[in-house]
MARDRENZA-811429 format. One record per atom (N, C-alpha, C): residue in one letter; atom name; x negated, y, z. Coordinates in nm, 4 decimals. Each point is the difference from the previous one (the first is absolute). Example, Ala and Ser with C-alpha at 12.3 -4.5 7.8 and 13.67 -1.06 7.14 Angstrom:
% residues 2
  res  atom        xx        yy        zz
    A     N   -1.3190   -0.5690    0.7800
    A    CA    0.0890    0.1190    0.0000
    A     C   -0.0900    0.1200    0.0000
    S     N    0.0350    0.1050   -0.0720
    S    CA   -0.0820    0.1190    0.0060
    S     C    0.0770    0.1090    0.0730
% end
This chain:
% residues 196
  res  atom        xx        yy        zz
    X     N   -0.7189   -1.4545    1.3633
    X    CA    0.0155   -0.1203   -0.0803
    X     C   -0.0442    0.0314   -0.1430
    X     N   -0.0808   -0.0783   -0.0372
    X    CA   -0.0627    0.0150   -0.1768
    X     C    0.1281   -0.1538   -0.0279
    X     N    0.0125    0.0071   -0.1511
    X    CA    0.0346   -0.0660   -0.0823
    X     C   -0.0568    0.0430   -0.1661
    X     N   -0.0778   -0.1468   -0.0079
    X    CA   -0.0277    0.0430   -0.1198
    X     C    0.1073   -0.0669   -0.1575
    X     N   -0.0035    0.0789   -0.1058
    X    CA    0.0974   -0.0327   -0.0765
    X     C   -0.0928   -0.0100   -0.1719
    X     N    0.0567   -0.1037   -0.0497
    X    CA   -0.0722   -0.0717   -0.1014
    X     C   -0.0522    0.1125   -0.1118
    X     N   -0.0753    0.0033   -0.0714
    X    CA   -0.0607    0.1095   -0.0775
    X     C    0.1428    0.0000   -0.1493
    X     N    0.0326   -0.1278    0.0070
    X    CA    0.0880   -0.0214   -0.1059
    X     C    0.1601    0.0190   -0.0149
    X     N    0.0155    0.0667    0.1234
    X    CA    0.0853    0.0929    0.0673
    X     C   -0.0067    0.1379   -0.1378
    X     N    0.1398    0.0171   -0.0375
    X    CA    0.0184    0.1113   -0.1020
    X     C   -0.0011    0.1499    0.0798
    X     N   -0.0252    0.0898   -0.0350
    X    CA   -0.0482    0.1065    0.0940
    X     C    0.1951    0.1099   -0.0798
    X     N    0.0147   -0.0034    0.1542
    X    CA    0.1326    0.0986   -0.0330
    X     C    0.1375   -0.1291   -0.0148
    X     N   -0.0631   -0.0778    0.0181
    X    CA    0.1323   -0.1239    0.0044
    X     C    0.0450   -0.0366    0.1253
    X     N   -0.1075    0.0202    0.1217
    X    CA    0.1006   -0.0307    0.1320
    X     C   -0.0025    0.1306    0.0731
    X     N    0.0710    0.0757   -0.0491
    X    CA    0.0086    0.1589    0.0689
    X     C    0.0618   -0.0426    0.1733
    X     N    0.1046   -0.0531   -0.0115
    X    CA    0.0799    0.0085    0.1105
    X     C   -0.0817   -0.0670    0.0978
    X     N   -0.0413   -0.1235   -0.0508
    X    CA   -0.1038   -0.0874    0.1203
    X     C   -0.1119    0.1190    0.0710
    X     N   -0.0703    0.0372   -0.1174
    X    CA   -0.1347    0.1100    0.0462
    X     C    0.0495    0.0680    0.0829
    X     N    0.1156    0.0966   -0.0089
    X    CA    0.0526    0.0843    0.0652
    X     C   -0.0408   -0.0285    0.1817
    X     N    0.1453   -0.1492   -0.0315
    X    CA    0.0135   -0.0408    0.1288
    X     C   -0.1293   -0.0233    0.1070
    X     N   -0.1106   -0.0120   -0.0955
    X    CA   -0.1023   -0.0649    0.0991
    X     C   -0.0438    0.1830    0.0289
    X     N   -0.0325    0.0521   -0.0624
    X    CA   -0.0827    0.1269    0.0239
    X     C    0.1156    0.0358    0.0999
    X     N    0.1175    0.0139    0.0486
    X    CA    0.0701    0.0287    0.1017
    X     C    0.0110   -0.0846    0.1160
    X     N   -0.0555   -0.1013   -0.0046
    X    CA   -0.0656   -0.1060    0.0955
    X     C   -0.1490   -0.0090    0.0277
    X     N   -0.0610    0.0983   -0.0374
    X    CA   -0.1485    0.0216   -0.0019
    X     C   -0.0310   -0.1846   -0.0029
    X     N   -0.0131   -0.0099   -0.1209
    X    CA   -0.0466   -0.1380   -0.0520
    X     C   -0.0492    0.0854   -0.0955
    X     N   -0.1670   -0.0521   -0.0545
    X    CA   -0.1065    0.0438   -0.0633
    X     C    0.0113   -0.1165   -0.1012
    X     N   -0.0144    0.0222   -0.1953
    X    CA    0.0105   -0.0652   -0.0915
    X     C   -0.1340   -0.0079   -0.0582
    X     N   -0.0609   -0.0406    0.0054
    X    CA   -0.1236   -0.0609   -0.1398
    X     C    0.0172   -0.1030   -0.0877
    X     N   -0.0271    0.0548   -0.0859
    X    CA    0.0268   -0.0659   -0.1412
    X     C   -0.1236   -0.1160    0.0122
    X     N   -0.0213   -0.1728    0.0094
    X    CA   -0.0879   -0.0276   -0.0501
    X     C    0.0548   -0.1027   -0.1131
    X     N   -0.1069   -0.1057   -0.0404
    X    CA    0.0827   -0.1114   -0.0815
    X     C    0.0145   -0.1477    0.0799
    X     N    0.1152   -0.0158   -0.0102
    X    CA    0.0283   -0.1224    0.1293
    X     C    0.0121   -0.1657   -0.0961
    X     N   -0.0201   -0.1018    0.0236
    X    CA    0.0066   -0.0593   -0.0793
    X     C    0.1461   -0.1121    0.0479
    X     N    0.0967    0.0050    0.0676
    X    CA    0.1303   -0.0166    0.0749
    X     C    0.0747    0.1092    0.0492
    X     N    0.1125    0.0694   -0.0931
    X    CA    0.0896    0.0620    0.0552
    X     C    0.0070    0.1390   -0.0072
    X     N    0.0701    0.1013   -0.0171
    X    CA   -0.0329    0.1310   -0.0087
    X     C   -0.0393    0.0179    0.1564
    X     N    0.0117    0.0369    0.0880
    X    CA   -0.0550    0.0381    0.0952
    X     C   -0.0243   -0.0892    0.1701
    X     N   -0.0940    0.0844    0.0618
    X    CA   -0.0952   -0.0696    0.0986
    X     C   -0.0162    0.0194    0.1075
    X     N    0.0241   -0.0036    0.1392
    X    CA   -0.0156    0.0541    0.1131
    X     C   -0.1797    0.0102   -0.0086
    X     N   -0.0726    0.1084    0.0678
    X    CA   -0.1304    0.0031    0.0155
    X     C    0.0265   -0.1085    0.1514
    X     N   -0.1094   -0.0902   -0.0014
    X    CA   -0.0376   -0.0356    0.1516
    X     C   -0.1201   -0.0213    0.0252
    X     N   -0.0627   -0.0390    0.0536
    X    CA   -0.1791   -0.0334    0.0496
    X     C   -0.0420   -0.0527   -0.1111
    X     N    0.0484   -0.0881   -0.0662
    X    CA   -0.0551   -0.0762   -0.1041
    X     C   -0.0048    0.0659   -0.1526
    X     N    0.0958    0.0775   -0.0024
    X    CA   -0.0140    0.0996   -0.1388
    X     C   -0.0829    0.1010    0.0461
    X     N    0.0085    0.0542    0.0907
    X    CA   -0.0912    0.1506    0.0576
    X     C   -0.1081   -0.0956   -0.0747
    X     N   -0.0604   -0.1017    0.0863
    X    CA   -0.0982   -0.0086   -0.0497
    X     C   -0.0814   -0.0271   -0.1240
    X     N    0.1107   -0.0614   -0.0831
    X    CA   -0.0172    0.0688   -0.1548
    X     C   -0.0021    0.0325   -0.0303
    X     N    0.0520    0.1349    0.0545
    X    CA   -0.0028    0.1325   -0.0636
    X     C   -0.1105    0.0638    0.0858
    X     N   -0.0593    0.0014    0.1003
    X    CA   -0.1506    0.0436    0.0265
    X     C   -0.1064   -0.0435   -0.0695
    X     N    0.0082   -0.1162   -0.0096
    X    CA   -0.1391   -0.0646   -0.0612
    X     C   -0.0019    0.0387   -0.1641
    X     N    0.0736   -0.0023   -0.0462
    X    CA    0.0182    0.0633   -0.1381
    X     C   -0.0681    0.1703   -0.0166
    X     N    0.0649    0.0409    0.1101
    X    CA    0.0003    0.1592    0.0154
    X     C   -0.1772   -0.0165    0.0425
    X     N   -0.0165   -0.0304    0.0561
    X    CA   -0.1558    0.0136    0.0539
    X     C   -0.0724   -0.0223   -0.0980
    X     N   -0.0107   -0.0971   -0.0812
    X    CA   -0.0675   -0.0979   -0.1263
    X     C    0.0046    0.1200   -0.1371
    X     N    0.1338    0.0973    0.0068
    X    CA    0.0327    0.1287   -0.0683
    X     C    0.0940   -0.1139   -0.1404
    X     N   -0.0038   -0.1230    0.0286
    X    CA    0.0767   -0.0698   -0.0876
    X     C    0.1927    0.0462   -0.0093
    X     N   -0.0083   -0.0358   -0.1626
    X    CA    0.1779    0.0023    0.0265
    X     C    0.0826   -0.1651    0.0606
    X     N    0.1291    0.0203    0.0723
    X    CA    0.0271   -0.0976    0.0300
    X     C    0.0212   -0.1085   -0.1028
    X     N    0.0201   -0.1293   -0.0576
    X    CA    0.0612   -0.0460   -0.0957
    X     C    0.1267   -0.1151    0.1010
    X     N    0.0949   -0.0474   -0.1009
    X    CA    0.1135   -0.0715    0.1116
    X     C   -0.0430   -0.1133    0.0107
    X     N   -0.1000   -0.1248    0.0345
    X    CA   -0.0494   -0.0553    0.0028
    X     C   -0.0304   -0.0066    0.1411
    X     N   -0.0434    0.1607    0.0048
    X    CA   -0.0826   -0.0125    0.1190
    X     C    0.1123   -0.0091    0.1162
    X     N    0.1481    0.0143    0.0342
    X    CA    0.0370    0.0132    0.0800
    X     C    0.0764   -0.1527    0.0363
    X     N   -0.0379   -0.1034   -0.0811
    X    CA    0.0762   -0.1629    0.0331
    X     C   -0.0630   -0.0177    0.1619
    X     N    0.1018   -0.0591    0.0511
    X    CA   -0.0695   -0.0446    0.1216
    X     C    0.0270    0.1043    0.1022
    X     N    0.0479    0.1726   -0.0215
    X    CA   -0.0109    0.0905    0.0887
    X     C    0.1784    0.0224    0.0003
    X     N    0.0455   -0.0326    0.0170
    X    CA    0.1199    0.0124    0.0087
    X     C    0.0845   -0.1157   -0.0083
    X     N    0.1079   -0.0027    0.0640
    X    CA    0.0973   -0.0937   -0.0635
    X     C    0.1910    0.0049    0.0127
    X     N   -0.0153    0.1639   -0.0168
    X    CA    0.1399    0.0546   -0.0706
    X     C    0.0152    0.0908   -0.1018
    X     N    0.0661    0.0155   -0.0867
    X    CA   -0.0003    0.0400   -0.0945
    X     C    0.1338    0.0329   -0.0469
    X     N    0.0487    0.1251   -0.0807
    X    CA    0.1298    0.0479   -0.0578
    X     C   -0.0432    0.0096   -0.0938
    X     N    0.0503   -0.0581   -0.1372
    X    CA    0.0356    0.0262   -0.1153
    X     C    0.1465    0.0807   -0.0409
    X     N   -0.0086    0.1591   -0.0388
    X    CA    0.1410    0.0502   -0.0336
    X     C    0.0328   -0.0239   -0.1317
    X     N    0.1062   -0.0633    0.0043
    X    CA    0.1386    0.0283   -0.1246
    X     C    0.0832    0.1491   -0.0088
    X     N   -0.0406    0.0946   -0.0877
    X    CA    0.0879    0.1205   -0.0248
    X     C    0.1563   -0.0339   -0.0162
    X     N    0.0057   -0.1033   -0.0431
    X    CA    0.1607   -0.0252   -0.0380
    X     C   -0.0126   -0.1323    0.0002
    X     N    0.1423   -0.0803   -0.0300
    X    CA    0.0411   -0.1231   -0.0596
    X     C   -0.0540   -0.0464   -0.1219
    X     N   -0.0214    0.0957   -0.0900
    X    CA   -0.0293   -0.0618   -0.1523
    X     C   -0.1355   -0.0050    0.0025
    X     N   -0.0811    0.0375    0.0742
    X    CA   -0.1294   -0.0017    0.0289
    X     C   -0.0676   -0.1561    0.0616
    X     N    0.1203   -0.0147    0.1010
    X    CA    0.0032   -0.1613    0.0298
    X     C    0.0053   -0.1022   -0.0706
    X     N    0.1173    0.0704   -0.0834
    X    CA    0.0279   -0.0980   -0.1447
    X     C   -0.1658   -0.0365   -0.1090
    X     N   -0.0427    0.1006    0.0079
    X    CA   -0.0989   -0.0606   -0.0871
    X     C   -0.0955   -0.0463    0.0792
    X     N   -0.0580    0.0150    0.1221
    X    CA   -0.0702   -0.1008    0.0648
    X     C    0.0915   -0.0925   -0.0060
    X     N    0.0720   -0.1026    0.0648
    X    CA    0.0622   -0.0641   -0.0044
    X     C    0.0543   -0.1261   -0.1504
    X     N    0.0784    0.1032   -0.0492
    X    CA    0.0326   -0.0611   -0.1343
    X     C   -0.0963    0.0497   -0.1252
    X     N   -0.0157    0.0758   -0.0209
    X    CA   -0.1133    0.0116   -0.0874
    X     C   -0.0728    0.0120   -0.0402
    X     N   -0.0621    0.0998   -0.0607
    X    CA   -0.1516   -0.0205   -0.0603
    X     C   -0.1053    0.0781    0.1214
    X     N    0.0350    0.0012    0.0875
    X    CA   -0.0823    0.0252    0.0962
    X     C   -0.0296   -0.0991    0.0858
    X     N    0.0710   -0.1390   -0.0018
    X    CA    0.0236   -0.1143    0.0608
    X     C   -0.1471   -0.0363    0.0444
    X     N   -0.0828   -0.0343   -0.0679
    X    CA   -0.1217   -0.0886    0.0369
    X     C   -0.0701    0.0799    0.0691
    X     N   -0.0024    0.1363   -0.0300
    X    CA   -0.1204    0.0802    0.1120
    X     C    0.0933    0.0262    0.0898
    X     N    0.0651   -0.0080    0.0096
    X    CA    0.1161    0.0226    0.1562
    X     C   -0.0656   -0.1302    0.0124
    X     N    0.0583   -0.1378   -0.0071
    X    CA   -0.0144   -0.0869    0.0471
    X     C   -0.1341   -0.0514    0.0778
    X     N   -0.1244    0.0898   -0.0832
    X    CA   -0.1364   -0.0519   -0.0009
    X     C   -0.0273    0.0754    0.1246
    X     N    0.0470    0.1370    0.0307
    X    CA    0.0127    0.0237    0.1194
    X     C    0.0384   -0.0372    0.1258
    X     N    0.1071   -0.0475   -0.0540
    X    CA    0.0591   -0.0939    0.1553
    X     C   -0.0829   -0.0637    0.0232
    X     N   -0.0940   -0.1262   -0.0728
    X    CA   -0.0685   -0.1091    0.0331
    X     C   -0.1282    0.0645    0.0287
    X     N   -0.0364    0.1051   -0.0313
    X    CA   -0.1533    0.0686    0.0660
    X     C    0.0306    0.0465    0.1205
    X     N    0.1456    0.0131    0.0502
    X    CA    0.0421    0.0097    0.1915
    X     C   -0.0517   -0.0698    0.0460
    X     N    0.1271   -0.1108   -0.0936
    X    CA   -0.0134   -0.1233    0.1009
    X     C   -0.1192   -0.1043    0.0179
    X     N   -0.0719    0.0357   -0.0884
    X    CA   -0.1281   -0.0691    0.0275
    X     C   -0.0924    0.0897    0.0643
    X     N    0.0432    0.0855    0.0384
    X    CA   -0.0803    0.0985    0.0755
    X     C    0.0384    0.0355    0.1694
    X     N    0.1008   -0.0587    0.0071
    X    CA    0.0776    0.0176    0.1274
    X     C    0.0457    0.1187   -0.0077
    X     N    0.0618    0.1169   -0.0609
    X    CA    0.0643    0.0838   -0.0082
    X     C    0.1045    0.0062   -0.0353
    X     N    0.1117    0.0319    0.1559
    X    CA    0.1612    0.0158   -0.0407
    X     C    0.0416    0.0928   -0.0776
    X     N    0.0670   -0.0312   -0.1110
    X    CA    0.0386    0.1064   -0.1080
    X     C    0.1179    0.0302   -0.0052
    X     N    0.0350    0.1458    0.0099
    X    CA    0.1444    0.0319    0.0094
    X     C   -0.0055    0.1159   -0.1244
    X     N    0.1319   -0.0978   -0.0752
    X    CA    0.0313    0.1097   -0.0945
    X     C    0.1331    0.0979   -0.0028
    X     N   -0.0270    0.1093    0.0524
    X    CA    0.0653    0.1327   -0.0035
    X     C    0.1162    0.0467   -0.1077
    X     N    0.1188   -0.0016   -0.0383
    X    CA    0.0639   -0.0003   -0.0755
    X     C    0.0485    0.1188    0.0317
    X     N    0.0332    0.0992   -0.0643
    X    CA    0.0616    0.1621    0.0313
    X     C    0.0960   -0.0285   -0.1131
    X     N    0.1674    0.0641    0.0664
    X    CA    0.0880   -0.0498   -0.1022
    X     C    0.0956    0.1006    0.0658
    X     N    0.1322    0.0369   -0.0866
    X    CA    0.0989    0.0583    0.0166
    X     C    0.1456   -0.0117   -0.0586
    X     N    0.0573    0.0157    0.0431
    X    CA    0.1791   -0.0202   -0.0796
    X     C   -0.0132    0.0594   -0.1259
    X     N   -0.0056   -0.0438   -0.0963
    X    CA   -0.0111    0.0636   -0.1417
    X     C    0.1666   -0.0145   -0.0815
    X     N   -0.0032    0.1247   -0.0397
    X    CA    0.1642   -0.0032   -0.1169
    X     C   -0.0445   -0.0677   -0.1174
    X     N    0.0519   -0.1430   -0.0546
    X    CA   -0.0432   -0.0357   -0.1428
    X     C    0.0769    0.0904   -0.0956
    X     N    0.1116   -0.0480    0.0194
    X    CA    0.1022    0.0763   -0.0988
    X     C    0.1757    0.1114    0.0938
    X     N   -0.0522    0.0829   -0.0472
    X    CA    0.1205    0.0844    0.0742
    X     C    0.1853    0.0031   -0.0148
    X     N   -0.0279   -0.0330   -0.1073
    X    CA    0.1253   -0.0182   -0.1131
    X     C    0.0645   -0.1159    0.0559
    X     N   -0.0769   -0.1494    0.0453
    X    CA    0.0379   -0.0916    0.0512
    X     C    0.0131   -0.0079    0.1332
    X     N   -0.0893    0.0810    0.0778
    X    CA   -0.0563    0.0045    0.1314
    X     C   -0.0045   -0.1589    0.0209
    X     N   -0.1117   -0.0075   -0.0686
    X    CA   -0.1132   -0.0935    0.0231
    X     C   -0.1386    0.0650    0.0985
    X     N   -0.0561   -0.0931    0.0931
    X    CA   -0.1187    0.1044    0.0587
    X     C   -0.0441   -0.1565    0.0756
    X     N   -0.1455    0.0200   -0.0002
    X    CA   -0.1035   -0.0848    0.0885
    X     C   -0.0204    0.0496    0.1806
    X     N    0.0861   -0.1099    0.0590
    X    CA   -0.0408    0.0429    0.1210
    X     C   -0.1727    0.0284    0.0612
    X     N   -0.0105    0.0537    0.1344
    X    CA   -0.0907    0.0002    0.0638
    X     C   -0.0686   -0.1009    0.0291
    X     N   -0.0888   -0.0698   -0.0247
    X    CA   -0.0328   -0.1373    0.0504
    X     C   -0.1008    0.0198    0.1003
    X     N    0.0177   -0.0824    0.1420
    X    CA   -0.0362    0.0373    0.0996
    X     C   -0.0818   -0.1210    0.0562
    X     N    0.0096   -0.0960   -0.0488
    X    CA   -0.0402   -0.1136   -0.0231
    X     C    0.0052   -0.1218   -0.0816
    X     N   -0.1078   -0.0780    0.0094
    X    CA    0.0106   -0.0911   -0.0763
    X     C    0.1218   -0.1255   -0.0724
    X     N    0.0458   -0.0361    0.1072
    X    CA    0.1266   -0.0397    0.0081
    X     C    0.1432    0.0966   -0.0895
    X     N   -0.0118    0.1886    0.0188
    X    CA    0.0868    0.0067   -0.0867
    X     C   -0.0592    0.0131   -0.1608
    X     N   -0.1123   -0.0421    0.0292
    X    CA   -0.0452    0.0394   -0.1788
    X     C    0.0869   -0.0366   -0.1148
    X     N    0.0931   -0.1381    0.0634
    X    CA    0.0518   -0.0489   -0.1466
    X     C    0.1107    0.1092   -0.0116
    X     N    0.0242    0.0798    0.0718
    X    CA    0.0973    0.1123   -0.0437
    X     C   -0.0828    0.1318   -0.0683
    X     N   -0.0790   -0.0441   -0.0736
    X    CA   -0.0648    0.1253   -0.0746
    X     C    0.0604   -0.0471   -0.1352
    X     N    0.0216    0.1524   -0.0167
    X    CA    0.0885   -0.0188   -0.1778
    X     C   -0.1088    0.0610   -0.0770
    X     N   -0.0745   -0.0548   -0.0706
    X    CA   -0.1101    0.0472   -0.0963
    X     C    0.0329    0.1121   -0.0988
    X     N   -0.0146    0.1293   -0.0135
    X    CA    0.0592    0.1489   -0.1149
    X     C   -0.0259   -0.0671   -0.0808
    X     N   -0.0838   -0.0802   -0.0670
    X    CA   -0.0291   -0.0674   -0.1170
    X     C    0.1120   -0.0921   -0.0677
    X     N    0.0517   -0.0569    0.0625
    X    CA    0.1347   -0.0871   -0.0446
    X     C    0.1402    0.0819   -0.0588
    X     N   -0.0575    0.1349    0.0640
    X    CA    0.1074    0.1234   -0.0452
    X     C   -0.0752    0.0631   -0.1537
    X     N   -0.0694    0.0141   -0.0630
    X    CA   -0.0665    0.0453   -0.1016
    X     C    0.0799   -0.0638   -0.1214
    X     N    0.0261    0.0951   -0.0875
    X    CA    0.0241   -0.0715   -0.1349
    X     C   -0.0534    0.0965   -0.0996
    X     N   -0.0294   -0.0468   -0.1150
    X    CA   -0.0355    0.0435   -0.1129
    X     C    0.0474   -0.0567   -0.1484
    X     N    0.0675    0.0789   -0.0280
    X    CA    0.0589   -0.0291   -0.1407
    X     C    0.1101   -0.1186    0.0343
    X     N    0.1206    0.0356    0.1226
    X    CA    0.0843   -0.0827   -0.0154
    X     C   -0.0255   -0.1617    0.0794
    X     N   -0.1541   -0.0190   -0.0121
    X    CA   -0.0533   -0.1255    0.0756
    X     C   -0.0855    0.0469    0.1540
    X     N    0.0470   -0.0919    0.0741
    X    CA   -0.1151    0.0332    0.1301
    X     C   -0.1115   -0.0242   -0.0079
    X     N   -0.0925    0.1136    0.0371
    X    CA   -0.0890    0.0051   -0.0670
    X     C   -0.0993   -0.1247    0.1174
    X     N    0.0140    0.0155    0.1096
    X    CA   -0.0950   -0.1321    0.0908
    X     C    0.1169   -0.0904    0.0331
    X     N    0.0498   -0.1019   -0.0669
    X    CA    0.0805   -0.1204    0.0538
    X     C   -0.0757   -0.0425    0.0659
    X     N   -0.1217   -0.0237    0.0167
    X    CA   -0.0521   -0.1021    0.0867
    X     C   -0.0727    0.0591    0.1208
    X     N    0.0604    0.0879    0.0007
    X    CA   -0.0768    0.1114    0.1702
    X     C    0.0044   -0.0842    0.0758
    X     N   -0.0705   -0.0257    0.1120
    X    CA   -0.0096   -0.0570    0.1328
    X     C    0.1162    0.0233    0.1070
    X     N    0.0724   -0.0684    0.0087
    X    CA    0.0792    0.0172    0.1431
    X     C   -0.0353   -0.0134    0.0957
    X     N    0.0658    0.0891    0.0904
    X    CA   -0.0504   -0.0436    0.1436
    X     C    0.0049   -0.0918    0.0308
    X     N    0.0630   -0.1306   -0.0088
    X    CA    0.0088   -0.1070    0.0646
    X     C   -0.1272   -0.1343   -0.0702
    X     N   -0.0522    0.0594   -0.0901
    X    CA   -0.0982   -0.0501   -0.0402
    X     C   -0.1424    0.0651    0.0573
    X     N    0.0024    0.1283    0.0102
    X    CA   -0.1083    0.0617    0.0689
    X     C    0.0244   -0.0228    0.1416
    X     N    0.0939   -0.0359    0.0936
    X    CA   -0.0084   -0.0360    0.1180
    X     C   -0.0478   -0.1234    0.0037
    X     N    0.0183   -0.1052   -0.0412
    X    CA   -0.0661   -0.1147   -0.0424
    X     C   -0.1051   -0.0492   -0.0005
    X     N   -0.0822    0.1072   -0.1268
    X    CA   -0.1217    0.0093   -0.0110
    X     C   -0.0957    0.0524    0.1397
    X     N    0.0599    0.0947    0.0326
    X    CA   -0.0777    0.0585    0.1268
    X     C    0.0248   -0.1672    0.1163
    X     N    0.0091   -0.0350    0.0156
    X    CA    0.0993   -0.0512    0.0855
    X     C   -0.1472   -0.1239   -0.0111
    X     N    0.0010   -0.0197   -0.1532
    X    CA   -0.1123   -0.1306   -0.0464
    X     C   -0.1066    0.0431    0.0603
    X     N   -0.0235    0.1302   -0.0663
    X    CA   -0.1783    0.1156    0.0539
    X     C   -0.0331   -0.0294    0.1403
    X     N    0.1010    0.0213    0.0877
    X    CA    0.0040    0.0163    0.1362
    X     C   -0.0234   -0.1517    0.0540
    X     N    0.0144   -0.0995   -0.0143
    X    CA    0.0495   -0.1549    0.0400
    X     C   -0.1737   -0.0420   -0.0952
    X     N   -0.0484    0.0473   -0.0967
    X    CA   -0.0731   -0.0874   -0.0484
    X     C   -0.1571    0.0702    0.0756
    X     N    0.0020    0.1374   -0.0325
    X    CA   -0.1141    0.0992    0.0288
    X     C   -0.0013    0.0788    0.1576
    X     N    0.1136    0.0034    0.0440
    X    CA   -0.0141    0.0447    0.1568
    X     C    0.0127    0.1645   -0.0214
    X     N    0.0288    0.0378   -0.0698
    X    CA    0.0184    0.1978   -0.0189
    X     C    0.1730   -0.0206    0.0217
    X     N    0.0358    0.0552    0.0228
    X    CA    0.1004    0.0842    0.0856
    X     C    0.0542    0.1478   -0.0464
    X     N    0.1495    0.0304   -0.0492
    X    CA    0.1051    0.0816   -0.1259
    X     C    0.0485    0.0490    0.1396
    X     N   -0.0429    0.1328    0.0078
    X    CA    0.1165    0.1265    0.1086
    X     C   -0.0023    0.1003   -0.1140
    X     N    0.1193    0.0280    0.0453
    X    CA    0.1020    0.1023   -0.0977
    X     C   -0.0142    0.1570    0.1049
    X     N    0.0206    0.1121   -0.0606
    X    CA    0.0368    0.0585    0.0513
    X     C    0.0194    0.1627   -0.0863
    X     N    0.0732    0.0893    0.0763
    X    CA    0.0125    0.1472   -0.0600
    X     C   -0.1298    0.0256   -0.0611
    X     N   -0.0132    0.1284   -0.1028
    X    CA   -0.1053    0.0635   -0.0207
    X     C   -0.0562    0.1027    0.1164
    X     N    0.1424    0.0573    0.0835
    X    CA   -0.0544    0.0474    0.0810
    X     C   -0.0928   -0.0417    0.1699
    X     N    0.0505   -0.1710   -0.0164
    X    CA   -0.0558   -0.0843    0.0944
    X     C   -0.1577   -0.0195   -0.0405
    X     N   -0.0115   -0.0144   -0.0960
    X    CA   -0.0988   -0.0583   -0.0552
    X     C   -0.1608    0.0258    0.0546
    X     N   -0.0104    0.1370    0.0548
    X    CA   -0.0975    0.0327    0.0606
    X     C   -0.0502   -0.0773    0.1668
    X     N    0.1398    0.0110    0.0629
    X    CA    0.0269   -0.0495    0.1338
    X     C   -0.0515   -0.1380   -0.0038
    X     N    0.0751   -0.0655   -0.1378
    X    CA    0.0143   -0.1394   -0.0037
    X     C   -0.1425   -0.0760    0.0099
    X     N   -0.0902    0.0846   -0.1150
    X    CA   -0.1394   -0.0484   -0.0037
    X     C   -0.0459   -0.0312    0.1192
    X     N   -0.0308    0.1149    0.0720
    X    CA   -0.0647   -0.0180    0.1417
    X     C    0.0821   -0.0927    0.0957
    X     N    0.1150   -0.0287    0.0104
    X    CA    0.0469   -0.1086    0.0828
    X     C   -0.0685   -0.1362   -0.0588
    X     N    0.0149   -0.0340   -0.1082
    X    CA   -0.0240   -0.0790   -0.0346
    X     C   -0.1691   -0.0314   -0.0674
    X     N   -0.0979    0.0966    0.0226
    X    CA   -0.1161   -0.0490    0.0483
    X     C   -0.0126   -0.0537    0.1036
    X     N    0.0835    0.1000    0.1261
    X    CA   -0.0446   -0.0507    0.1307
    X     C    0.0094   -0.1119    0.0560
    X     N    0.0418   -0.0682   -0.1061
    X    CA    0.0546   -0.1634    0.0947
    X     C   -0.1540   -0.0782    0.0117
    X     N   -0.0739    0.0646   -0.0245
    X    CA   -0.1078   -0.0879    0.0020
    X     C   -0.0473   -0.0562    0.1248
% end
């Protein structure tokens, strides 16, 4: 099994995923995808990626619309969501969804998350979120921050506003919020190409 994974993929940021696949003899190439961090190879990408290779051309992500139509986008964490979602990452997240869905490509975005301690003193802590549905139980570390006596983000995102939002993404654009471990995360990809 090849899977290829977006060029814009940070190198040394998904250790655990890489791992998992090289112990699943799943083969990684880096190309540039223009939907999603990563790609099942099938007849229709091979052959983008031959004809390129023959021509001695580099691929560009352009070239692969039309050759696929699943796709994983990973979230390292929750707050990562948060700014696709709520902030300033909003419109190119968004602009993505609508280059799926006008493309016929199901988009699943990958969320890697864990029980985090906010504050110890209080035993305050962010559960595991395992799905979408428990998102509104994410307690944002940010709402815990203070500086000089004042909190320093009053207006952090709650979960129950970021469940929401996903909730809109999903109902308006057709992409699709699975949660899971960091250590799932490798497994998870490849299940969830395969639905194709």
């Amino acid at each position: 099994m090849i899977l290829l994974s977006d060029k814009g993929q940070k190198d040394g940021q998904h250790l655990t995923k890489e791992k998992w696949w090289s112990d699943n003899g799943i083969d990684v190439i880096k190309v540039p995808l223009p939907v999603g961090d990563y790609i099942l190879v099938n007849d229709k990408v091979q052959d983008v990626l031959d004809r390129k290779a023959k021509r001695n051309m580099e691929v560009k992500k352009m070239d692969f619309l039309g050759a696929y139509n699943v796709a994983v986008d990973t979230k390292k964490h929750i707050q990562e969501l948060i700014g696709d979602i709520c902030g300033k990452q909003h419109e190119r997240f968004r602009d993505e969804c609508i280059l799926a869905q006008n493309n016929g490509i199901k988009l699943y975005i990958l969320v890697e998350n864990e029980q985090i301690m906010i504050n110890r003193a209080r035993n305050i802590f962010s559960p595991y979120i395992g799905s979408l549905e428990k998102l509104s139980k994410f307690v944002n570390p940010r709402l815990f921050m203070w500086q000089s006596g004042k909190q320093k983000y009053p207006n952090a995102t709650r979960g129950i506003t970021l469940m929401k939002a996903c909730y809109t993404m999903q109902e308006k654009y057709g992409c699709e919020f699975v949660f899971c471990h960091e250590n799932e995360a490798g497994k998870k990809v490849i299940e969830l190409l395969q639905k194709q």
